[in-house]
PDBQT receptor file of N, H, CA, C and O in Angstrom, charges set to zero:
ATOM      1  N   UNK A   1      46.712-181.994  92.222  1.00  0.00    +0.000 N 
ATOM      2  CA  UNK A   1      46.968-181.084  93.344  1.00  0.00    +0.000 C 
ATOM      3  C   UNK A   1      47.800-179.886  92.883  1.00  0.00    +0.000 C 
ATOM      4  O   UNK A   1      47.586-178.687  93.057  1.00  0.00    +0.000 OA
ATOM      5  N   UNK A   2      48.970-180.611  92.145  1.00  0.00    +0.000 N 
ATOM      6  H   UNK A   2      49.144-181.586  92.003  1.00  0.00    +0.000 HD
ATOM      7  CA  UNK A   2      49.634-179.404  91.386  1.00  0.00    +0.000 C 
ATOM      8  C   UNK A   2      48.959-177.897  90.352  1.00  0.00    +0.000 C 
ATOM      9  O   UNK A   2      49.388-176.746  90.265  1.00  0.00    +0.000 OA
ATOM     10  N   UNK A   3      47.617-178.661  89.623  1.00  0.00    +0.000 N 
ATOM     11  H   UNK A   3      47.268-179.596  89.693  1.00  0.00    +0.000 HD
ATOM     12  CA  UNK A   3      46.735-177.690  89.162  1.00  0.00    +0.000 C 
ATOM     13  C   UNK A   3      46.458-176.645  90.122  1.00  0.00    +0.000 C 
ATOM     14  O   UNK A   3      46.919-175.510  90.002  1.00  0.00    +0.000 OA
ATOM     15  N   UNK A   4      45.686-177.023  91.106  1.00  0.00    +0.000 N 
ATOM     16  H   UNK A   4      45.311-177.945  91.204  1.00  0.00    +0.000 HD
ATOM     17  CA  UNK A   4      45.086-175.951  91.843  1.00  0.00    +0.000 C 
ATOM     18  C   UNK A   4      46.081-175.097  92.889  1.00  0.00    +0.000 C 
ATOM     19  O   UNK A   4      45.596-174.298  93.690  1.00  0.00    +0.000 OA
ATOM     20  N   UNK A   5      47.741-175.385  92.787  1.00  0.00    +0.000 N 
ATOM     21  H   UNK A   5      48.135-176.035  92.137  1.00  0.00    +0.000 HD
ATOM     22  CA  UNK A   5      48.285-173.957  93.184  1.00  0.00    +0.000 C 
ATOM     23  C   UNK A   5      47.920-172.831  92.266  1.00  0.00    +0.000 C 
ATOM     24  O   UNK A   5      46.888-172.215  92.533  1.00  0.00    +0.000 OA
ATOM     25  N   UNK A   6      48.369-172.605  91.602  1.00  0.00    +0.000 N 
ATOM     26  H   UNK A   6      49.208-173.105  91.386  1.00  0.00    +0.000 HD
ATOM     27  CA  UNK A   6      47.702-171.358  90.837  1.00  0.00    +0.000 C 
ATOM     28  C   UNK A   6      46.672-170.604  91.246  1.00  0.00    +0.000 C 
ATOM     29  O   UNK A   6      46.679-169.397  91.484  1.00  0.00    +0.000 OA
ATOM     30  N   UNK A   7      45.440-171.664  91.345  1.00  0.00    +0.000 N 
ATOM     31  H   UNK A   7      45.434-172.645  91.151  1.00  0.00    +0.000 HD
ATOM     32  CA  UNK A   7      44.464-171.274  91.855  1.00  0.00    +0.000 C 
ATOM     33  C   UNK A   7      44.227-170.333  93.229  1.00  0.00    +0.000 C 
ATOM     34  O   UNK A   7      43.699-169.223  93.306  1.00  0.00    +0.000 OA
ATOM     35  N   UNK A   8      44.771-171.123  94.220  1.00  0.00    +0.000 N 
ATOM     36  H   UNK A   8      45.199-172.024  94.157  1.00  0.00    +0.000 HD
ATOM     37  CA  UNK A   8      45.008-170.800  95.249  1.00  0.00    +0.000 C 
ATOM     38  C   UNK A   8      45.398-169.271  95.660  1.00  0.00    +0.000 C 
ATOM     39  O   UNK A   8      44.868-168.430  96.386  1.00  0.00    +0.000 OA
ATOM     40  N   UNK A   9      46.619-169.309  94.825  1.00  0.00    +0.000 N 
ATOM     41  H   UNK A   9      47.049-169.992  94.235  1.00  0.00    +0.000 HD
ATOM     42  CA  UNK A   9      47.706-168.439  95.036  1.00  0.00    +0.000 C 
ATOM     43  C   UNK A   9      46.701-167.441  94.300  1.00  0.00    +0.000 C 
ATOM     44  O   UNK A   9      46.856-166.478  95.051  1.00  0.00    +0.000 OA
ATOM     45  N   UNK A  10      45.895-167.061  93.469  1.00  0.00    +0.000 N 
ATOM     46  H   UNK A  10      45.768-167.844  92.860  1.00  0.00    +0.000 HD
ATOM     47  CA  UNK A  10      44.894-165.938  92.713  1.00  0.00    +0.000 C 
ATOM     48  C   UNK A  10      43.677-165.449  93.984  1.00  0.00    +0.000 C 
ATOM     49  O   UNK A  10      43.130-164.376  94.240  1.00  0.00    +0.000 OA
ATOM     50  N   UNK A  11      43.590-167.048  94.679  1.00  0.00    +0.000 N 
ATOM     51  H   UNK A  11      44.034-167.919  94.471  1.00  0.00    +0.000 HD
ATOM     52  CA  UNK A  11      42.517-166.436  95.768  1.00  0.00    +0.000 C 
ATOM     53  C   UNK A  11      43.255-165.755  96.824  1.00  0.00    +0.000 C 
ATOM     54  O   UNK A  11      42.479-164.912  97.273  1.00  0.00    +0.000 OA
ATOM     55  N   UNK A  12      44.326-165.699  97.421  1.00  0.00    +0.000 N 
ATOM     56  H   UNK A  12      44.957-166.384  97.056  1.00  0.00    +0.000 HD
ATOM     57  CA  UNK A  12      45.060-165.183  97.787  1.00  0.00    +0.000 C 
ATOM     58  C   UNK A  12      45.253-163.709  97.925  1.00  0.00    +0.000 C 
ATOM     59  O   UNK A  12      45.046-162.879  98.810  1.00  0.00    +0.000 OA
ATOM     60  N   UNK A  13      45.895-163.700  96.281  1.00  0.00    +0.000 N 
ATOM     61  H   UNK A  13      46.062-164.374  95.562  1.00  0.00    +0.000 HD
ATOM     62  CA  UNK A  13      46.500-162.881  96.028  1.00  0.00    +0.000 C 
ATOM     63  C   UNK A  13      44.760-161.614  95.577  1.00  0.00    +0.000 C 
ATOM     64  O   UNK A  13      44.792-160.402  95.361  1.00  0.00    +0.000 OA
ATOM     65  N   UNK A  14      44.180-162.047  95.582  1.00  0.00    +0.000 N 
ATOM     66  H   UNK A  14      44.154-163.031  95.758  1.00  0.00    +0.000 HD
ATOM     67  CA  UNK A  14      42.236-161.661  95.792  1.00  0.00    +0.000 C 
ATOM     68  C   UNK A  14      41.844-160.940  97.285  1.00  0.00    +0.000 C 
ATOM     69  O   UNK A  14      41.291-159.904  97.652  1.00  0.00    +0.000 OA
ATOM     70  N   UNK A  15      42.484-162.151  97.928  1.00  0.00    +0.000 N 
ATOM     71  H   UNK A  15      42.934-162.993  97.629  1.00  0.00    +0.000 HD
ATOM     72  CA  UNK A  15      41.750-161.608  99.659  1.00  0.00    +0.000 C 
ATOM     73  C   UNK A  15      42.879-160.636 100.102  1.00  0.00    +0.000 C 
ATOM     74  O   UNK A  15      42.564-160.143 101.185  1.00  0.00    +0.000 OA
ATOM     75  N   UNK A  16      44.468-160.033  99.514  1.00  0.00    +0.000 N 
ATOM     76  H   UNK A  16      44.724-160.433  98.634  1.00  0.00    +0.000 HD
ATOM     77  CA  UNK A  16      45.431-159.775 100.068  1.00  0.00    +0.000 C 
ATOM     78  C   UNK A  16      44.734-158.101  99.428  1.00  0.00    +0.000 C 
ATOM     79  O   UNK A  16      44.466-157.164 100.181  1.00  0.00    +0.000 OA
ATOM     80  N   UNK A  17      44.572-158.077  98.035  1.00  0.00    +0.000 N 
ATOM     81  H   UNK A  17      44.790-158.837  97.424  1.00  0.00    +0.000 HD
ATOM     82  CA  UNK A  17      43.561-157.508  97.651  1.00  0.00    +0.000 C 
ATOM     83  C   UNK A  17      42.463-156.407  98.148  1.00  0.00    +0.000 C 
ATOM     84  O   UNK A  17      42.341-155.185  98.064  1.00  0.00    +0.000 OA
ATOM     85  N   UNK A  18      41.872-157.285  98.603  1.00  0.00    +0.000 N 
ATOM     86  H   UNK A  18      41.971-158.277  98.672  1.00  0.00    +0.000 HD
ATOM     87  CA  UNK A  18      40.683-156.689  99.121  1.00  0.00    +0.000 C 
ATOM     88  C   UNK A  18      40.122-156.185 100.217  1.00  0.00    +0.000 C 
ATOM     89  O   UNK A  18      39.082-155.594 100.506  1.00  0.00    +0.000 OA
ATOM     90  N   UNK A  19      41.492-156.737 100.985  1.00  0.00    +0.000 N 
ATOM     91  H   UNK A  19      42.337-157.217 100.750  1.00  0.00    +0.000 HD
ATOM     92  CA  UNK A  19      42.058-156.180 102.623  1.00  0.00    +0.000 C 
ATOM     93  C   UNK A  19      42.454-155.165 102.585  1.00  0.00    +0.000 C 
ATOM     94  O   UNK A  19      42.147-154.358 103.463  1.00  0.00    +0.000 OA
ATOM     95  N   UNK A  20      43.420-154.778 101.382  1.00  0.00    +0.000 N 
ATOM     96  H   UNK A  20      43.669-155.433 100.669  1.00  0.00    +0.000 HD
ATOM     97  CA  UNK A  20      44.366-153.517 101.377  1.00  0.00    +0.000 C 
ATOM     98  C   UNK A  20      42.904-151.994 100.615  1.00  0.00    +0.000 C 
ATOM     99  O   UNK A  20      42.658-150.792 100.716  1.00  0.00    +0.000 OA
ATOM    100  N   UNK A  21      42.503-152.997 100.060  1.00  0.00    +0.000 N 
ATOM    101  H   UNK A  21      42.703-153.974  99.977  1.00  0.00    +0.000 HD
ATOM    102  CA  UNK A  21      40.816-151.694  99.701  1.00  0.00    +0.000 C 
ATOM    103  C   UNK A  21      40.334-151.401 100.194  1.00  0.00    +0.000 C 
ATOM    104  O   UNK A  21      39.821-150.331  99.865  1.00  0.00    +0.000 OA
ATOM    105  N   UNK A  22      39.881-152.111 101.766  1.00  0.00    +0.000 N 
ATOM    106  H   UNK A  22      40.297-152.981 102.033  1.00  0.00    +0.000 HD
ATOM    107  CA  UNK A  22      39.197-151.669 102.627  1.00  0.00    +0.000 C 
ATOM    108  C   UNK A  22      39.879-151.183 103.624  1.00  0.00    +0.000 C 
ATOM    109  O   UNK A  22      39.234-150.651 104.526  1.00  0.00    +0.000 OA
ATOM    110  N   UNK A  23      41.198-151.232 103.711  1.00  0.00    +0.000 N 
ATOM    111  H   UNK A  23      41.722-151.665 102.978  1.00  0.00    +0.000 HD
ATOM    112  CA  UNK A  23      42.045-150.630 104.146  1.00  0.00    +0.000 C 
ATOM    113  C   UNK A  23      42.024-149.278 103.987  1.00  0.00    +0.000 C 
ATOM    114  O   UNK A  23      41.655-148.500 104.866  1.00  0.00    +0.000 OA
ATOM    115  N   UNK A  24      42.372-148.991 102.998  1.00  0.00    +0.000 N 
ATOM    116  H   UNK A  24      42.672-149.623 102.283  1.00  0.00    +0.000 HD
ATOM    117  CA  UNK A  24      42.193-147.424 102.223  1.00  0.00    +0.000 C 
ATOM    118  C   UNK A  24      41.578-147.098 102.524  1.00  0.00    +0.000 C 
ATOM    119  O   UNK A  24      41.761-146.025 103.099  1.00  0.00    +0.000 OA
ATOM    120  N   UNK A  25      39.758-147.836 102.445  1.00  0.00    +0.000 N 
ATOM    121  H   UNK A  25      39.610-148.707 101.978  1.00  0.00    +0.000 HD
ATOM    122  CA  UNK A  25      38.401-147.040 102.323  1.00  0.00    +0.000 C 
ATOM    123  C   UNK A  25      38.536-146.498 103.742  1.00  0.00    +0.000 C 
ATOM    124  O   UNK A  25      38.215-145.320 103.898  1.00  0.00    +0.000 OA
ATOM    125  N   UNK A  26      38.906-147.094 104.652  1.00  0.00    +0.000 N 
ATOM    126  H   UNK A  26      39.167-148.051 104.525  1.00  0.00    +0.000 HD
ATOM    127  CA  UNK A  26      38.744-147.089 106.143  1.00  0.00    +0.000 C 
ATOM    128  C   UNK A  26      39.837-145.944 106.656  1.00  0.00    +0.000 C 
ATOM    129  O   UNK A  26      39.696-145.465 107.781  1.00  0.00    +0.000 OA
ATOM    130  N   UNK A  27      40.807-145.568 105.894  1.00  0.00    +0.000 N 
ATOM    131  H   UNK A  27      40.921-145.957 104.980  1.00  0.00    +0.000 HD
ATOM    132  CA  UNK A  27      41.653-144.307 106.171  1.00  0.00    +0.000 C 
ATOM    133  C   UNK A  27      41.134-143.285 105.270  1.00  0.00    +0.000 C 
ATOM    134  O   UNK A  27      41.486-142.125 105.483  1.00  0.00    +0.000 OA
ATOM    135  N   UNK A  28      40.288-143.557 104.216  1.00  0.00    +0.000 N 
ATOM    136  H   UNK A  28      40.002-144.499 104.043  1.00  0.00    +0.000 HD
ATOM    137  CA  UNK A  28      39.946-142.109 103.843  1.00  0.00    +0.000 C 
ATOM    138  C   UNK A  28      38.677-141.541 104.652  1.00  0.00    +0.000 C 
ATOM    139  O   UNK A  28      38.480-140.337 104.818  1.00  0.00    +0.000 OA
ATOM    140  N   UNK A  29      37.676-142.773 105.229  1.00  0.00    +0.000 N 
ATOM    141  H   UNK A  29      37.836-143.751 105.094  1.00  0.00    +0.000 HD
ATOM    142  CA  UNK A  29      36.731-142.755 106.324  1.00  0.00    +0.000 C 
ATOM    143  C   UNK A  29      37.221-141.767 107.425  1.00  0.00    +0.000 C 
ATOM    144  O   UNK A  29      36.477-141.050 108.093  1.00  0.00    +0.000 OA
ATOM    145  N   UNK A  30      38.686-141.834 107.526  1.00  0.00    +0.000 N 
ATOM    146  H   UNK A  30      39.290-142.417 106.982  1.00  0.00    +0.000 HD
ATOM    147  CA  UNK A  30      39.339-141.031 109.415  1.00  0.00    +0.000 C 
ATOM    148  C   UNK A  30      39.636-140.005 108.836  1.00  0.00    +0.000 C 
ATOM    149  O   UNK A  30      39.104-139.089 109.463  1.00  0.00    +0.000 OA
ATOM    150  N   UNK A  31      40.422-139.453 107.624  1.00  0.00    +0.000 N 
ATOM    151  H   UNK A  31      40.854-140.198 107.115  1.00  0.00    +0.000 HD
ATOM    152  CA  UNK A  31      40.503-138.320 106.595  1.00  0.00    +0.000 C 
ATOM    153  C   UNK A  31      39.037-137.491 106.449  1.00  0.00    +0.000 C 
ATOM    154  O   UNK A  31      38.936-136.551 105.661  1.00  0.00    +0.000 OA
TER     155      UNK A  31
């Protein structure tokens, strides 16, 4: 169980990611 924090924490730190990109894309969209 201990293995797959790491893991976790990469998918995470992936979707925290990829929120904040489409984030952007979506304010340079109103720009």
């Amino acid at each position: 169980m201990l293995a797959l924090l790491p893991f976790l924490d990469a998918l995470r730190f992936a979707s925290d990611v990829r929120s904040i990109l489409s984030r952007n894309q979506q304010l340079q969209q109103v720009w």
